[in-house]
N, C-alpha and C positions, 0 to 999 in steps of 0.2 A: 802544739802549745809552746815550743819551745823558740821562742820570737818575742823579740821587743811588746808587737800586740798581743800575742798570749799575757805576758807577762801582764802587762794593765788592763785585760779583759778578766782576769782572772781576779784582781784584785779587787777591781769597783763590784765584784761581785759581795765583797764584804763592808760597802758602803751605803747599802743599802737602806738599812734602819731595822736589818733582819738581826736577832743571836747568831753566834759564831754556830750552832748544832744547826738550827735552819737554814742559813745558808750552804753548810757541808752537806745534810740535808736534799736541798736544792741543785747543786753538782750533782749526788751521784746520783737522782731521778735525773736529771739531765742528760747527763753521758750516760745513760746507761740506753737513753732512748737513742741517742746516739750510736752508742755500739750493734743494738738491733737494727738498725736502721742501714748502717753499714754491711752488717755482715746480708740483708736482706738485698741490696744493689749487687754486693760482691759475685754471689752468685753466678746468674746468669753467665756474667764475664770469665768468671773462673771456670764452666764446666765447659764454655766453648771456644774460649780463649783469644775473644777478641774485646778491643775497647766499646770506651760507653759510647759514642759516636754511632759505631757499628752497630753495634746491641739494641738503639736506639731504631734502628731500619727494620725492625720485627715491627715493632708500634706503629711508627710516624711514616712507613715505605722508604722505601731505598733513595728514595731523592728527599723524603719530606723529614729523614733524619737530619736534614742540614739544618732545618729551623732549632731543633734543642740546641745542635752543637756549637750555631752559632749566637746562640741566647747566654750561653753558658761561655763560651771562649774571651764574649766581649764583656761581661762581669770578672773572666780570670786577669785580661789585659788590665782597666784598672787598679786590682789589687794587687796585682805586680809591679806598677809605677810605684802606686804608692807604698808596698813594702820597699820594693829597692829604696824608694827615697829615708824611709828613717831608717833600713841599716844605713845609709850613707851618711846619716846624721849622728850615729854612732861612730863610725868612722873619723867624723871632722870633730870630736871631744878626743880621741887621740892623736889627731894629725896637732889640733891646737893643744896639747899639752905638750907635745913634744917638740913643737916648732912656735912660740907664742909669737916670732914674729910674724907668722899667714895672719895675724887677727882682722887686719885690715880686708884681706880678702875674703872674710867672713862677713863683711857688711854687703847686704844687698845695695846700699846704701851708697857705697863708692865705687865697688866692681859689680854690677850685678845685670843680667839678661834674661828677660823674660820670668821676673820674680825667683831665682835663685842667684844668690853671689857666687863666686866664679870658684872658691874652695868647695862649694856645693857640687857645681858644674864637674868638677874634677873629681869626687870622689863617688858622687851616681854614673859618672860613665867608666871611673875602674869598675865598683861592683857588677856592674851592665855588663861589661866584658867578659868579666870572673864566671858571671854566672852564666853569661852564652858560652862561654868555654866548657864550665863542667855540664851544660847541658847536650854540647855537641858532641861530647866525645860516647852521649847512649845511656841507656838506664842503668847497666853494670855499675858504671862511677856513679853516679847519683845515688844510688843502695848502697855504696861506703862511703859514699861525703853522710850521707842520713846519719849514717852505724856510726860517724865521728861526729857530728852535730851533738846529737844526745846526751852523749855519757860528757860528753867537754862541759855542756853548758850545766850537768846536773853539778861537776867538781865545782865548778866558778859560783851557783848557788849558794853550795855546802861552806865555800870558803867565807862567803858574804855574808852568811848567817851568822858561822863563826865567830868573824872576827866582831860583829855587829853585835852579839852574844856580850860578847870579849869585852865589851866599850860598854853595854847599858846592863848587863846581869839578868839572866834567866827570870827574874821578875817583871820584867817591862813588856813580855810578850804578851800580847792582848789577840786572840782571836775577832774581836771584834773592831773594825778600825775604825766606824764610824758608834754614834749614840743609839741605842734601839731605841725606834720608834714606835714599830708596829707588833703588835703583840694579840694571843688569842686568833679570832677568826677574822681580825686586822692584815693578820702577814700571809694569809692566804695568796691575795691577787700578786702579793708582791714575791712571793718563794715562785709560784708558778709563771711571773713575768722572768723572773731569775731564770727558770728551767727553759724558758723559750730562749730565752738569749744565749744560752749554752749551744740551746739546739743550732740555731741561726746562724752563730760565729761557726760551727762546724758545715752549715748548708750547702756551700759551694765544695769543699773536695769531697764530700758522703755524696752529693750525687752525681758526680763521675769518680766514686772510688774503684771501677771496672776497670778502668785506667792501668790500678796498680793490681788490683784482685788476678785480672788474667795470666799474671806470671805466676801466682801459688802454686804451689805442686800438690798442694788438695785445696778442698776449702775447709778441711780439720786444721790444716797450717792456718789461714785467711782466719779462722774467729780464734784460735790462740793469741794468732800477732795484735788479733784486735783488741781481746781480755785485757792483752799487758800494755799495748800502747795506747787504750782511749782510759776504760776505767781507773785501772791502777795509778798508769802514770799522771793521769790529771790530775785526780786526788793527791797526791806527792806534792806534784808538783804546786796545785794552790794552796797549802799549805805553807812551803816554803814560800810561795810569795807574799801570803801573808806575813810570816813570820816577820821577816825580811824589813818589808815595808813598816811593821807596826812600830818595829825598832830604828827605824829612819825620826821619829819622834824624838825620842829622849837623846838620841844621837847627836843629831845635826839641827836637833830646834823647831824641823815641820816634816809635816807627811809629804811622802816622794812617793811616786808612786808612779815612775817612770827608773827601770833598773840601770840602766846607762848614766843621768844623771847623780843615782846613787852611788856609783862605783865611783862617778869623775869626785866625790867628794873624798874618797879613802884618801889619807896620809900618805899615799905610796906611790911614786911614778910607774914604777915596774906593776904594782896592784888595777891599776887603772885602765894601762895598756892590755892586759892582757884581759879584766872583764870585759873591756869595750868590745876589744876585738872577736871575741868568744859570742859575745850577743850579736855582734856582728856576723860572723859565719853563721852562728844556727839562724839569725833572720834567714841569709841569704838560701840557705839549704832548705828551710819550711819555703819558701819563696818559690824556690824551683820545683816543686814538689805539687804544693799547692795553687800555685799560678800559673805555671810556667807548661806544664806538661798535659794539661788539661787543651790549653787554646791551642797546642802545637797539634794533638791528635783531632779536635775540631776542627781546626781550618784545612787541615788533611783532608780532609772528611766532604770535604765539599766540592774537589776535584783529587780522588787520587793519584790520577795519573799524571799529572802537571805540578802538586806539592805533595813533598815528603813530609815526614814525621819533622825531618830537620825544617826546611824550611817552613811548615808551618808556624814551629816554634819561633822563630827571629822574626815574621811578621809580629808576631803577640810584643816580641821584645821591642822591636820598632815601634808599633803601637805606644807601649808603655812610655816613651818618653812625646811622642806627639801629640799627650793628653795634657802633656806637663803636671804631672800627680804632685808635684808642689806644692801649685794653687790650690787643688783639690782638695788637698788634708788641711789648709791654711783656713779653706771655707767650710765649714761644716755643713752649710746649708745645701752645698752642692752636693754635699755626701751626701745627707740623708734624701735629699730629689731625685738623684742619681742612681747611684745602690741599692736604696731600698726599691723602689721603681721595678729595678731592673731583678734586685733578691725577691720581689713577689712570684717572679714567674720560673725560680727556682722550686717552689714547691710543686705548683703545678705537673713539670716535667719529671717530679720525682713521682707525683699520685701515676701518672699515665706509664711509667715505667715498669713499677712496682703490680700495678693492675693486669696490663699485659701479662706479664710473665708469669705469675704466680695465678692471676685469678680468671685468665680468659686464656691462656695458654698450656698451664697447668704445668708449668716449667719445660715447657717442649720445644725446642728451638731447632731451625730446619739451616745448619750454618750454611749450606751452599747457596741457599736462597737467600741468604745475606748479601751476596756478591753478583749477584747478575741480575742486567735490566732488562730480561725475557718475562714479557708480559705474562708471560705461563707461571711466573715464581712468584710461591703463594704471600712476597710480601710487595710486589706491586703493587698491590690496591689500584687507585685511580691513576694513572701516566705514575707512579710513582711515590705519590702522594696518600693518605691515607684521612683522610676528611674527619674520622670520628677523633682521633688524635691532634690533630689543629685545633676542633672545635675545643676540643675538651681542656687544651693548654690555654686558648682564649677566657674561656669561662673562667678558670680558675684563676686565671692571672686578674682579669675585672675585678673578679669579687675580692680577690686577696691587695690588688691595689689602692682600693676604694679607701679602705682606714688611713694610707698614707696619706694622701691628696686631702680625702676629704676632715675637717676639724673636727666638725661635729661626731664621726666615727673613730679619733686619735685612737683612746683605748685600747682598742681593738689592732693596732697597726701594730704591736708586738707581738701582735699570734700570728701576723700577717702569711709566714709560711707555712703556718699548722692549718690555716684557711684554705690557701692552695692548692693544699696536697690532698686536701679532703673532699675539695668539690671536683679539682682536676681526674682524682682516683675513681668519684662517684659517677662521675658522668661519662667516663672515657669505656666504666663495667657496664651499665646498662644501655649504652647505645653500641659496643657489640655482641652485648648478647640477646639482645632485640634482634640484632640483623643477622645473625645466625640461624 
């Protein structure tokens, strides 16, 4: 959560037309389905101590795990352009405060290539570096860039509320940011679209959270970390972004509801530098976390013995800028053709994972026959491949695509991963336990 997009995913969740109790409400059924959901993927990967990729070769066969990991790597590349690109835009609100003469090279308009100006250019390809740096150096650094991400951005919060406090007086805070609308068994469709979107913004790292789960040293550690890092801290956290934001009101005159331009408004050069930058690192650090580390252990996955864990990762990172995520965030419409498209058949691969393991395997996993392509090893399946796990990621993906594409089914495109996971799970259980 601790990201520029946390930060305004969390807020429009109080613009809804919901009370400030239904929408809090609405978070903690949200994250909580979340936290089950995590600690239920974690598993697997923590008791045998390999990623989701691998984990995935129980299901899908040893070769047919490449289909999830690379469904999943090419939805993390994406949102890895496009994070990197607004921390970089947080970035260039301090580069421009402290140098107002770059402004010109902030126009696309007189320096610009391929729809970014050339102070853009400069400040996505430091962060590009920063972040292939603390990614290469191993997961070690990565778990204390995290352990400094966190507690920084929660002081920079604390400070912002503060002083925001400070300027409007403990009267002006409004839990609710927008005007309720919906009320009675009105706000129903609308709390439960709420709880989907919780879910959804977490969909991509919950279903390779095995990624991080297999370094636990139980998985009594793996659901503590989880208690305090999804429930608790979400709740805190949107709290204060509310806070925050509803006080951008009487402050500055309108609702902000982007935290970087909040800060660029403080009185204070020294105040501004240092939120920017603080939103800046915890982007980059959810970044590497959430995008980064996912497609490095998937494309791995597809040839071990020709790419490592490293280079899988700097393909993703190469990716990330050959998409130009720029454009992408500039166009909404490619986003939602794009992402959602490609988020439908995240559920899917989560019903087929979850079903395997838990409901046709019984939590039994045979790890050596993870690692070899001796037709004798019981996850061979067909040359490697495993037909009832394709089929069943297809189905699920059709039906959970369909609301997107099609108008007449809109509505329904925000359950689109709960759709998924439901037909992917249902179909993947009883076509093998038929062939059993």
């Amino acid at each position: 959560m601790h990201s520029v997009g946390g930060y305004v995913t969390a807020g429009s969740l109080f613009m809804l037309g919901l009370s400030s109790w239904q929408v809090l409400l609405a978070l903690v059924v949200g994250i909580g389905i979340v936290n089950v959901f995590c600690n239920l993927v974690a598993k697997p990967s923590q008791v045998t101590g390999v990623p989701y990729p691998v984990i995935c070769r129980a299901s899908f066969g040893v070769l047919g795990a490449n289909v999830p990991a690379i469904i999943r790597g090419l939805i993390a590349v994406a949102w890895y352009g496009i994070q990197t690109y607004l921390a970089s835009a947080a970035l260039n609100v301090v580069l421009l405060k402290l140098f107002p003469a770059l402004m010109p090279y902030a126009d696309v308009q007189q320096y610009g290539f391929l729809g970014l100006p050339l102070l853009g250019w400069g400040s996505f390809a430091l962060l590009w570096l920063v972040q292939a740096a603390v990614f290469w150096t191993g997961m070690e650094t990565i778990r204390r860039f995290i352990d400094f991400c966190g507690p920084a951005v929660y002081v920079v919060m604390f400070l912002l509320t503060g002083y925001l406090i400070y300027r409007a007086g403990w009267g002006a805070i409004d839990l609710s940011l927008g005007e309720v609308r919906h009320t009675g068994l009105a706000s129903l469709p609308v709390m439960l679209g709420a709880i989907a979107l919780v879910v959804s913004y977490f969909s991509g790292p919950m279903l390779n959270f095995g990624d991080f789960s297999r370094y636990g040293r139980s998985f009594a550690a793996v659901k503590r970390g989880n208690l305090l890092g999804l429930p608790v801290n979400f709740l805190v956290f949107s709290v204060l972004v509310v806070v925050t934001t509803s006080l951008t009101l009487p402050v500055f005159g309108e609702l902000i509801t982007d935290p970087v331009e909040t800060v660029a408004r403080v009185d204070s050069t020294f105040a501004i530098v240092l939120g920017a930058l603080t939103f800046t690192v915890a982007t980059i650090g959810i970044n590497i976390v959430a995008n980064f580390i996912s497609p490095a252990f998937d494309f791995s996955n597809v040839s071990p013995q020709r790419i490592s864990w490293r280079a899988g990762g700097m393909i993703a990172a190469v990716g990330s800028v050959l998409i130009t995520p720029w454009n992408l965030y500039n166009s909404p419409e490619v986003i939602h053709y794009t992402l959602e498209v490609l988020g439908a058949f995240i559920g899917p691969l989560f019903g087929v994972l979850i079903a395997d393991y838990y409901l046709v395997r019984k939590q039994k996993v045979v790890v050596d026959d993870l690692f070899t392509m001796s037709p004798d090893g019981r996850y061979h399946y067909r040359k490697g491949y495993n037909p009832k796990a394709i089929a069943a990621t297809a189905a699920g993906a059709v039906v959970a695509v369909a609301p997107v594409l099609v108008s007449a089914l809109a509505p329904a495109a925000q359950y689109s991963w709960f759709i998924g996971m439901a037909v992917g799970l249902a179909v993947y259980t009883l076509a093998s336990r038929r062939s059993r």
